[in-house]
C-alpha positions as CSV (number, residue, x, y, z in Angstrom):
1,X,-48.4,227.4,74.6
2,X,-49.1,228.2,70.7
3,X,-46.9,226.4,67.9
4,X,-47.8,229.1,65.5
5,X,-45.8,231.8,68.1
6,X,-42.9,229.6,67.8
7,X,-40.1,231.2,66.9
8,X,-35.4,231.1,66.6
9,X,-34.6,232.0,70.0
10,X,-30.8,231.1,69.3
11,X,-28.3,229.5,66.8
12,X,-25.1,227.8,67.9
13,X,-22.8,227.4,65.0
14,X,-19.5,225.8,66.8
15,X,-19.4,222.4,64.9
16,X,-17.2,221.4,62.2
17,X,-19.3,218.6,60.5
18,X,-22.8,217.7,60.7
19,X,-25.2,217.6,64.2
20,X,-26.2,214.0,64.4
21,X,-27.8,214.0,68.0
22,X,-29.3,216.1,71.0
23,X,-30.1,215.5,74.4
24,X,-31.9,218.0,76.9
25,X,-31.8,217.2,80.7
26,X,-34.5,219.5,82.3
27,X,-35.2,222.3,81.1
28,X,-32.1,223.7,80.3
29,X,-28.6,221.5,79.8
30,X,-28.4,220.5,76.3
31,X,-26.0,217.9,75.2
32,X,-25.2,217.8,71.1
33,X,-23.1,215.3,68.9
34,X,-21.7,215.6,65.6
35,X,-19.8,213.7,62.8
36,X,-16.6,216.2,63.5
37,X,-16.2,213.5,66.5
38,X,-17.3,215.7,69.2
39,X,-19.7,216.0,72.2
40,X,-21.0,219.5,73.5
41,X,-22.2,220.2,76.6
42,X,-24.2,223.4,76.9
43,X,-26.1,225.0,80.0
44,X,-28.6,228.0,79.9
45,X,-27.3,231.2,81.2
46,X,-29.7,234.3,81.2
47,X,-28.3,237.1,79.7
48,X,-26.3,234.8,76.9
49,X,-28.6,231.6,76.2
50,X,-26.9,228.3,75.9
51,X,-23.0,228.8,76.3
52,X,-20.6,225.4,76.6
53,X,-19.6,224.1,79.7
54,X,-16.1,224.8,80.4
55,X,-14.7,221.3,80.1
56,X,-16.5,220.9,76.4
57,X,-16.2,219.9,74.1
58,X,-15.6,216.5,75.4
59,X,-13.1,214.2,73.2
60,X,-12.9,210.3,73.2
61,X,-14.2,209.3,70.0
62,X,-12.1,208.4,67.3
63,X,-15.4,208.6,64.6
64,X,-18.4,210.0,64.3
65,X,-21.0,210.6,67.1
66,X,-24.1,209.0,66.4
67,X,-25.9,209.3,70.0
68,X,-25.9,211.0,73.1
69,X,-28.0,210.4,76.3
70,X,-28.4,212.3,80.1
71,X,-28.9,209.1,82.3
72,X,-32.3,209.9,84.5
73,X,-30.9,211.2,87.7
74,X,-28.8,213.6,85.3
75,X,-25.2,212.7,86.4
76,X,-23.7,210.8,83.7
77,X,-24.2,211.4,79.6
78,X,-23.7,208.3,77.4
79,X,-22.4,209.3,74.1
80,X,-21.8,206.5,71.1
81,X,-20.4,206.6,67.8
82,X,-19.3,204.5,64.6
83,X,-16.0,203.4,66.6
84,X,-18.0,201.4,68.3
85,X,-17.6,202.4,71.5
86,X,-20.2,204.3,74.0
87,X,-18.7,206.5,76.4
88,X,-19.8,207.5,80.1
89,X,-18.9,211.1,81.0
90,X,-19.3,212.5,84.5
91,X,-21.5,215.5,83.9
92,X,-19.9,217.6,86.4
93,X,-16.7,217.1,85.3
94,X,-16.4,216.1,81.8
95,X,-14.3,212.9,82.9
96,X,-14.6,209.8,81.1
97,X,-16.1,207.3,83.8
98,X,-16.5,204.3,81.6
99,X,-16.0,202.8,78.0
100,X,-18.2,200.5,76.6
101,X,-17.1,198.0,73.4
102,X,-19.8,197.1,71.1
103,X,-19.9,193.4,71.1
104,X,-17.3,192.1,67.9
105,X,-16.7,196.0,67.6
106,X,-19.8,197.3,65.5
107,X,-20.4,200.6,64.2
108,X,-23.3,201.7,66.8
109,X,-26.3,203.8,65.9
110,X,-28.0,204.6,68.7
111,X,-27.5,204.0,72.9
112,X,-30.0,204.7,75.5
113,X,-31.1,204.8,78.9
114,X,-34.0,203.2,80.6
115,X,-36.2,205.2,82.2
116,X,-35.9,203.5,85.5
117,X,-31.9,204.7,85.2
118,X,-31.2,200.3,85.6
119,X,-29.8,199.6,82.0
120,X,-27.9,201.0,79.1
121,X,-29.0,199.6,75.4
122,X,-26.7,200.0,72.2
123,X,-27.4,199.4,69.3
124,X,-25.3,198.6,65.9
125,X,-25.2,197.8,62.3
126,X,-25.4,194.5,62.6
127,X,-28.8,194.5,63.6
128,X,-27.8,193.5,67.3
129,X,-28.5,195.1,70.9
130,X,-26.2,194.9,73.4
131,X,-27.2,195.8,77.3
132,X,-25.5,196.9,80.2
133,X,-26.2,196.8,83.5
134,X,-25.7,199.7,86.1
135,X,-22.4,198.1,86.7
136,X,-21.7,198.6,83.0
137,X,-21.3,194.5,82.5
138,X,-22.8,193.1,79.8
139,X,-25.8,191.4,80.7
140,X,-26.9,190.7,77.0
141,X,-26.0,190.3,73.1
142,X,-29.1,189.5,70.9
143,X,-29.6,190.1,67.1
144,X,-33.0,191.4,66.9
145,X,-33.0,192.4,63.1
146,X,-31.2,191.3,59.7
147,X,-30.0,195.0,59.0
148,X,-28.7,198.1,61.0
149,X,-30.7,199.0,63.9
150,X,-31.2,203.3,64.2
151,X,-33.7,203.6,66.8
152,X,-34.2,202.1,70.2
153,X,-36.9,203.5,72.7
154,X,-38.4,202.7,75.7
155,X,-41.5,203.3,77.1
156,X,-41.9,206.3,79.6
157,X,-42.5,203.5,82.8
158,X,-39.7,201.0,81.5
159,X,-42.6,198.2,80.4
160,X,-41.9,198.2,76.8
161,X,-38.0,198.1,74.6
162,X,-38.3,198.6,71.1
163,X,-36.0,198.1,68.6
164,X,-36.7,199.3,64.3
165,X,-34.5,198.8,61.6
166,X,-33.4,200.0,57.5
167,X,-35.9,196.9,56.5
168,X,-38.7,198.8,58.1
169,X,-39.6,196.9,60.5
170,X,-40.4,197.7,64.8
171,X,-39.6,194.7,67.1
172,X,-41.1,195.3,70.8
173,X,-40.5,193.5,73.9
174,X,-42.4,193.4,77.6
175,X,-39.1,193.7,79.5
176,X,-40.5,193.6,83.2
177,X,-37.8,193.7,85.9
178,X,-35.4,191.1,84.4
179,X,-34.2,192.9,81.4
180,X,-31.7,190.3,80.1
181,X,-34.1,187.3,80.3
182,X,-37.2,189.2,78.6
183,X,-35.9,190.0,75.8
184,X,-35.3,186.1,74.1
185,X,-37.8,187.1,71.3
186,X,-40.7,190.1,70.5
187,X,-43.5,190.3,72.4
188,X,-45.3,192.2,69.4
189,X,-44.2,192.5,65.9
190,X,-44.8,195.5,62.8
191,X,-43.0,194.3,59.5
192,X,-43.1,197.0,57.0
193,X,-44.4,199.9,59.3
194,X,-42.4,202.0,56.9
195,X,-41.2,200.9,53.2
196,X,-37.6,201.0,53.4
197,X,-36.3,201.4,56.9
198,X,-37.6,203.2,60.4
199,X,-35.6,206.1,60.8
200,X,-37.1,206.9,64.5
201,X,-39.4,206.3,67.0
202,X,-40.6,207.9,70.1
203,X,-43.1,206.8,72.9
204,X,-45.5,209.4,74.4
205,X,-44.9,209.7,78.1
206,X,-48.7,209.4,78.8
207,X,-50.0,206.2,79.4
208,X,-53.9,205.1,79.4
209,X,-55.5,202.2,80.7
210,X,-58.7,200.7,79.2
211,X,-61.6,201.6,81.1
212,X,-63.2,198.1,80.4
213,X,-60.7,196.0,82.0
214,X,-58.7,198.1,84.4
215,X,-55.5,196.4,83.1
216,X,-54.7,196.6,79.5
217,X,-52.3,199.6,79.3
218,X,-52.4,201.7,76.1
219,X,-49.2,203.5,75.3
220,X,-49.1,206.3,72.0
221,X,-46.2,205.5,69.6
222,X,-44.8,207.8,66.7
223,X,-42.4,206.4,64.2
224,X,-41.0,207.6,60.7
225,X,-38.9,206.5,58.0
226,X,-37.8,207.1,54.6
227,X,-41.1,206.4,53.2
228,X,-42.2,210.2,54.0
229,X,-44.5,209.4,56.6
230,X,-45.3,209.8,60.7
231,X,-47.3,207.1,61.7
232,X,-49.3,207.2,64.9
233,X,-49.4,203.6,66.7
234,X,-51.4,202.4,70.2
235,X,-49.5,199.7,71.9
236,X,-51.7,197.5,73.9
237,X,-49.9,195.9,77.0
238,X,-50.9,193.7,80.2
239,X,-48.2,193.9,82.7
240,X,-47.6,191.2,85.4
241,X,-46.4,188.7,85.4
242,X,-44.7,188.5,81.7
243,X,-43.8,184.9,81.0
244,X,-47.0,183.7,82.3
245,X,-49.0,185.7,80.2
246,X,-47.6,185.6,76.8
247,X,-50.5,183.3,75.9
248,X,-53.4,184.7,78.5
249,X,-54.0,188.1,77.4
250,X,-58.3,187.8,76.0
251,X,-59.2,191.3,76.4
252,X,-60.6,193.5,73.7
253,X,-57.6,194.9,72.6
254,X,-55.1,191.8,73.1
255,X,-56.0,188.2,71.8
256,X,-55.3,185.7,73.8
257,X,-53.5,183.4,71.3
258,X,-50.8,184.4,69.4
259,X,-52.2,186.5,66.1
260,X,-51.5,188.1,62.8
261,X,-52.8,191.5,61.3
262,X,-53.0,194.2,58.8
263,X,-52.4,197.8,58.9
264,X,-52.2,199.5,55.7
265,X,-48.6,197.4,53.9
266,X,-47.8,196.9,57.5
267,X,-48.3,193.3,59.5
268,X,-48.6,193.0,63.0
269,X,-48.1,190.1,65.0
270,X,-49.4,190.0,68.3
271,X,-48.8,187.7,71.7
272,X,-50.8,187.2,74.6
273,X,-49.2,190.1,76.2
274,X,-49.1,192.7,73.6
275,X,-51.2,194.0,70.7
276,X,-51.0,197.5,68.0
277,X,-52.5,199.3,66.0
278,X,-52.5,202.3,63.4
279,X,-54.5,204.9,64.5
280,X,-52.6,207.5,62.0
281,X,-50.9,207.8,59.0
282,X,-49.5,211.2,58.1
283,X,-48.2,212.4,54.8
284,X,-45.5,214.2,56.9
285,X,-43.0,215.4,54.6
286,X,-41.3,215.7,51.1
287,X,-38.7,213.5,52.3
288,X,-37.0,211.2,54.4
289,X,-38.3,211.8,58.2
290,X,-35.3,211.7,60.1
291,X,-36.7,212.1,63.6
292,X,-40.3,212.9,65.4
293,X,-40.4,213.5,69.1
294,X,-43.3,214.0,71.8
295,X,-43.0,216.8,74.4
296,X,-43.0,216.1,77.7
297,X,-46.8,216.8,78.4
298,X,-47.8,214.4,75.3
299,X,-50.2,217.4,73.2
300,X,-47.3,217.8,70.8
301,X,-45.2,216.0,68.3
302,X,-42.3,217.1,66.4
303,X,-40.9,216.1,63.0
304,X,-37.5,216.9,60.8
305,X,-36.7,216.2,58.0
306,X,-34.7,215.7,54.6
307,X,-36.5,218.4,53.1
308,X,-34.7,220.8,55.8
309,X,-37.9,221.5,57.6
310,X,-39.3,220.8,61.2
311,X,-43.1,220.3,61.4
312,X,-45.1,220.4,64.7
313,X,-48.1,218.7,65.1
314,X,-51.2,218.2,67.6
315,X,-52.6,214.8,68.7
316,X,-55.3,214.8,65.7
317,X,-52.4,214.8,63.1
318,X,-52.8,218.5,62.0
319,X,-49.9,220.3,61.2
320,X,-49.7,223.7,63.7
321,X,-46.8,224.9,62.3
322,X,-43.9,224.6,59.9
323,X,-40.2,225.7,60.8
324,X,-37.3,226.7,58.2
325,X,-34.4,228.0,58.9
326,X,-31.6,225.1,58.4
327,X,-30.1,225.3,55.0
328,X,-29.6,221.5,54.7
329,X,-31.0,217.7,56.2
330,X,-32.5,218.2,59.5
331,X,-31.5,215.1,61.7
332,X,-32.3,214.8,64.9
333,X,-34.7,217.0,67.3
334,X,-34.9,217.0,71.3
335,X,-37.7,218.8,73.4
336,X,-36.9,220.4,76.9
337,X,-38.3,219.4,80.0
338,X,-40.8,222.5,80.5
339,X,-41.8,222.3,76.4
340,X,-40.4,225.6,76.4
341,X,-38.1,225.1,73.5
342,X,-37.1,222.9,71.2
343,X,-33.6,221.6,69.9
344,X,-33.0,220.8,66.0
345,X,-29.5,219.5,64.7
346,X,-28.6,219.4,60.9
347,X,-26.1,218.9,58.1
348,X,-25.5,222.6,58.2
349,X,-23.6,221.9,61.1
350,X,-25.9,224.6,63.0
351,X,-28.2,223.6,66.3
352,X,-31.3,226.4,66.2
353,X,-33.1,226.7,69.5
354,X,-36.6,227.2,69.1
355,X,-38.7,229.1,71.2
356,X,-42.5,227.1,71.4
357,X,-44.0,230.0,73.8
358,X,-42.7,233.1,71.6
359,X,-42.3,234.9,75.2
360,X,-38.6,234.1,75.6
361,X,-35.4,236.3,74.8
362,X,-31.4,235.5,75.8
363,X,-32.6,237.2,79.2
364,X,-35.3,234.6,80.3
365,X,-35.3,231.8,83.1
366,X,-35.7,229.2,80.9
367,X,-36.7,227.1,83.8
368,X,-39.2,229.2,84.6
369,X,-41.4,229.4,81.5
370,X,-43.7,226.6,81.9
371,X,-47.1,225.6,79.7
372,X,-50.6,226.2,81.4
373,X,-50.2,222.1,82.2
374,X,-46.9,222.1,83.8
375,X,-47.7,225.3,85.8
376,X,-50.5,223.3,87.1
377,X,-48.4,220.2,87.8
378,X,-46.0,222.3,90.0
379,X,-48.9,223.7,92.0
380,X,-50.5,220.3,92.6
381,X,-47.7,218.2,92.1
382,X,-49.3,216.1,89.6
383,X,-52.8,216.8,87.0
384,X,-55.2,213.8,87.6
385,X,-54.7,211.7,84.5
386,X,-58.6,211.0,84.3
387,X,-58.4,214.6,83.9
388,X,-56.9,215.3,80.8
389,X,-58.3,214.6,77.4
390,X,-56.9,211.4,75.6
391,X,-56.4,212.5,72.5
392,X,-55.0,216.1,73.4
393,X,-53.8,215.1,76.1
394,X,-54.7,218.9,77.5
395,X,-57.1,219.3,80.7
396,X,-60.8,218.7,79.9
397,X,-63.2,221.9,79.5
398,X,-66.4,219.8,78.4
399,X,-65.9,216.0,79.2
400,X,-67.9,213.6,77.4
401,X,-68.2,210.0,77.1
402,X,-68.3,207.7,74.1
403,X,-69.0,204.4,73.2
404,X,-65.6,203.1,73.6
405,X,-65.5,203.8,77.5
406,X,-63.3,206.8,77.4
407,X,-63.6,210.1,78.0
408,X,-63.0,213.2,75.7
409,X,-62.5,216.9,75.3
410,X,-66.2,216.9,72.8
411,X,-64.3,219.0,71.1
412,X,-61.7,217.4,70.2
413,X,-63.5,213.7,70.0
414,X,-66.2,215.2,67.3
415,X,-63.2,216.2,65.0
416,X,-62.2,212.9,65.5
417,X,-64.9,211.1,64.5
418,X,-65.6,214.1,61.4
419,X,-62.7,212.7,59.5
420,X,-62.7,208.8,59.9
421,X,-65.5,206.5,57.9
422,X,-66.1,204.2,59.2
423,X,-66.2,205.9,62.7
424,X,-63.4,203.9,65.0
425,X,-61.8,204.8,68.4
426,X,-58.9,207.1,68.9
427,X,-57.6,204.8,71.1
428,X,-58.6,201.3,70.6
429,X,-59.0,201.6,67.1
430,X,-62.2,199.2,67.1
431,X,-65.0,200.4,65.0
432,X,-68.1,201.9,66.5
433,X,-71.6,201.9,66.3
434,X,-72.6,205.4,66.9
435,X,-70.9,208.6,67.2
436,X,-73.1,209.5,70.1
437,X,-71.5,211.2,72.6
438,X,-72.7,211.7,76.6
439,X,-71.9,214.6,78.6
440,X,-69.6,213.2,81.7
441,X,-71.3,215.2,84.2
442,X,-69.4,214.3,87.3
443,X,-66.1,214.4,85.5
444,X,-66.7,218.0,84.7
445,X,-67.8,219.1,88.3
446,X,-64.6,217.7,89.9
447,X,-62.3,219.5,87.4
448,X,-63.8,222.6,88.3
449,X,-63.5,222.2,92.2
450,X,-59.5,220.9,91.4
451,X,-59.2,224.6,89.3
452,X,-60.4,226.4,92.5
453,X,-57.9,224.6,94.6
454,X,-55.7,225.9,92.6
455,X,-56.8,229.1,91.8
456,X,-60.0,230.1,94.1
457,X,-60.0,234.1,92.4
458,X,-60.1,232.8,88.5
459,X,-62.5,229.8,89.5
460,X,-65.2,231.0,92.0
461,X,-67.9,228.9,93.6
């Protein structure tokens, strides 16, 4: 896959008001919101592209749409708006299965799904969360913030909520099996990780784990806000047993007493079980970033904007490519499961779909165009983590090792290192002593016997 062969693939112009939200499930059902109250349901179809499901568009809300989700197992779509309800729609049918009511009947900003399919989060503008369990009861009402709350994310495995609001500031919590009772207060804390409020935030779905103590987990965070930027955020985490480890942590990258420190205007406040840090700052756009979003394979993110443009963008912060099309505020963006194309919603009331391989037309299998990485994945089920480069998150040609413990594509860890002085780790974000790098030998002789099992012809002995 290139960014720069990106290209519009489609345009649906059906809405009567501005896009607010999108939601892929797979590679191609598309679910969209808007402020004219209504949420679209489209499936690909070769030969026409995305064309609405015949029950949609669905109608239940009496304001606004501000969110809309496709649970995990892809049966049931949450949608949630400024009436301050969120609505559960049978996919196959476009029924209304449930309603949910905002605790004391706040406008809600965003709703969510956790990965492991177990709860449902809302969140309003009173700064509050509300969660439901999979028998849509209320298992909890907590004020997490002082103003509105407009993002919520989890973490690709369930570990790790967070919660950001118009202050600026990103509230995470280690929420282990017992969702309700883990969340009584933040297991790590970011005040001002963007001047004037955190407009979205998105968790990478690849997780590493330090090689020095087999345990700490180290998840990649992007957030943005009105302040312009995308910041680029490792989340340190030792999962276990939670609530006997808030104080034990005394590994490299998590203290083991409760701390306090500095990235940029931003303050972080760590526990015994969690830790950050800043390992980027971009200069993203010329104005308010509305939304950034990972692909599913983690190598890259996507950005939109007030200044109407989309901006994609590899793992070392470079820009590959800039999009414009939509004639007003870009506000929201969704990736499809295959990274084949990309969604963007805006104030022009349009949804382009954008085409990331520049192969597809209105004729293509959508489910069938796949990147080199998740071609490999469906031949071997799954690419050997330990394979793939950190930082690009792409498989390794020439594996080296550095002083941090990891391994990199040298490539990619020498431009790394080319731009930061002093010299720190991409993924710890502790400074080094040397820039020397070692060729991983053995690491490199077992990704070339994995390419032949895949592909003995293009990879002989």
């Amino acid at each position: 896959m290139s960014a720069s062969k990106t290209k519009i693939l489609q345009k649906l112009t059906v809405n009567t008001s501005d896009v607010t939200t999108l939601d892929f499930y797979g590679s191609s059902l598309l679910v969209t919101g808007s402020s004219d109250k209504t949420v679209r349901v489209w499936r690909w179809n070769p030969g026409h592209g995305f064309q609405e499901a015949s029950y949609s568009p669905l109608l239940g809300h009496r304001y606004g749409v501000t969110s809309v989700r496709v649970s995990p197992k892809g049966g049931v779509l949450a949608s949630a708006s400024v009436d301050g309800t969120v609505i559960l729609w049978d996919l196959n049918s476009g029924e209304i299965s449930h309603t949910i009511m905002q605790e004391f009947g706040e406008s809600i900003r965003a709703c969510i799904f956790s990965p492991n399919g177990a709860s449902i989060v809302s969140s309003d503008d009173n700064g509050s969360v509300c969660i439901w369990g999979q028998d849509r009861n209320l298992k909890c009402h907590l004020k997490v913030h002082d103003e509105a709350v407009h993002t919520i994310a989890f973490s690709s495995d369930s570990n790790i909520f967070l919660t950001a609001c118009t202050l600026g500031n990103v509230r995470m919590f280690a929420v282990g099996d017992d969702f309700a009772k883990a969340l009584s207060s933040a297991d790590c804390s970011i005040d001002a990780a963007h001047d004037m409020g955190v407009l979205s935030a998105d968790f990478c779905k690849i997780v590493h784990t330090d090689p020095t103590d087999k345990r700490s987990l180290i998840y990649t965070l992007a957030t943005c806000g009105t302040d312009h930027f995308v910041k680029i955020w490792r989340v340190f985490f030792i999962p276990g047993n939670i609530d006997n480890q808030r104080t034990s942590g005394g590994t490299r990258l998590i203290p083991n007493t409760p701390q306090e420190h500095f990235a940029g205007q931003s303050s972080i406040y760590s526990t015994g079980v969690m830790n950050a840090s800043c390992a980027q700052t971009i200069n993203a756009h010329g104005s308010s970033v509305t939304c950034v979003r990972f692909n599913p394979t983690g190598t890259l993110l996507f950005s939109g904007s007030l200044d109407k443009t989309i901006k994609i963008w590899n793992q070392q912060g470079t820009c590959l490519k800039t999009l414009t099309h939509h004639s007003r505020y870009v506000n929201c963006l969704a990736v499809n499961g295959n990274s084949s194309v990309v969604a963007s919603g805006s104030n022009d009331r349009t949804v382009v779909i954008w085409d990331l391989t520049g192969n597809l037309t209105l004729d293509s299998h959508i489910s069938d165009a796949r990147s080199l990485l998740f071609s490999m994945a469906a031949k071997a089920l799954d690419l050997p983590l330990e394979f793939t480069c950190p930082i690009t998150h792409e498989l390794m040609k020439d594996p080296v090792y550095a002083e941090d413990g990891f391994t990199y594509e040298r490539a990619a860890i020498q431009e790394w290192f080319a731009r930061d002085h002093p010299i720190v780790s991409p993924m710890t974000n502790l400074e080094l002593s040397t820039a020397e790098l070692v060729e991983n030998g053995k690491l490199k002789q077992r990704i070339e016997e994995y390419l032949r099992t895949l592909d003995p012809q293009q990879h002989p002995v």
